[in-house]
N, C-alpha and C positions, 0 to 999 in steps of 0.2 A: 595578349589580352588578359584581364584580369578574370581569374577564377573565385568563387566563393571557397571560403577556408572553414574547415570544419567535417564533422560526420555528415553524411547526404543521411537524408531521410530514412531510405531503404535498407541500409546498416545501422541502425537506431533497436539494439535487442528488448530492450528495454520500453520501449513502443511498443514495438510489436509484440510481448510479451503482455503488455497490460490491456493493448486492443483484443488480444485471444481472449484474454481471462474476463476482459465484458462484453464480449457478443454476444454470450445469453441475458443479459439484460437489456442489451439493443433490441433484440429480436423477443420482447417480450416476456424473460424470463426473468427470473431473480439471482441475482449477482452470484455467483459462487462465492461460498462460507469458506473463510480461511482462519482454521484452528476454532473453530465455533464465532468469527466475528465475522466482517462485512466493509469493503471499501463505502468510504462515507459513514462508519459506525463512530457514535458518540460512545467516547470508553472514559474509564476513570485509573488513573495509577496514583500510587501510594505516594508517591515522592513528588513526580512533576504535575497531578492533578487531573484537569479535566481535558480531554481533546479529541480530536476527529483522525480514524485512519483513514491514510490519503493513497497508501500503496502496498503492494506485499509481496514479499519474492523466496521462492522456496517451496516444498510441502513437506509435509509429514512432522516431525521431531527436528527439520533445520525450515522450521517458516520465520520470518521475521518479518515486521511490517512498520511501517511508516508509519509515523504517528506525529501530527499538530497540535503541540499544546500550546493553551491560550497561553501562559504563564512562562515559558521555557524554549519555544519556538520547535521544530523538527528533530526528531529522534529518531534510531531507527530502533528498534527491540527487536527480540527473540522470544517467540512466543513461548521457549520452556523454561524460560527464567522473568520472562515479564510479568506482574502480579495484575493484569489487566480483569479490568471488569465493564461490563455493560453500563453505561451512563444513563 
């Protein structure tokens, strides 16, 4: 019989990872602050411009986060080298 190919759901770290990181905001809370910013934060960068964080993996001095820009499409940055600002 044919099997599905791929990771199963339940080994998906990366899931699971972002599901932990917003159950306080399911549960009525506000999102955990990563490096002073916010999944869904409109940001601005010097180079690639205006865009929305979509993810963010790490804490402290190794955070880096995911970022949509209108103009340049998906990037991942380093929050200690990224010149990101609040849009």
């Amino acid at each position: 019989l044919l099997r599905p190919v791929g990771p199963r759901p339940d080994h998906a770290p990366a899931a699971r990872f972002a599901a932990e990181r917003h159950a306080g905001a399911a549960r009525g809370g506000e999102p955990e602050s990563i490096g002073g910013f916010r999944i869904g934060q409109n940001v601005q960068h010097p180079r690639f411009g205006l865009g929305v964080i979509v993810d963010a993996e790490g804490s402290g001095s190794h955070t880096c986060v995911q970022v949509n820009f209108d103009a340049h499409g998906m990037k991942l940055l380093d929050l200690k080298y990224a010149k990101l600002t609040a849009a």
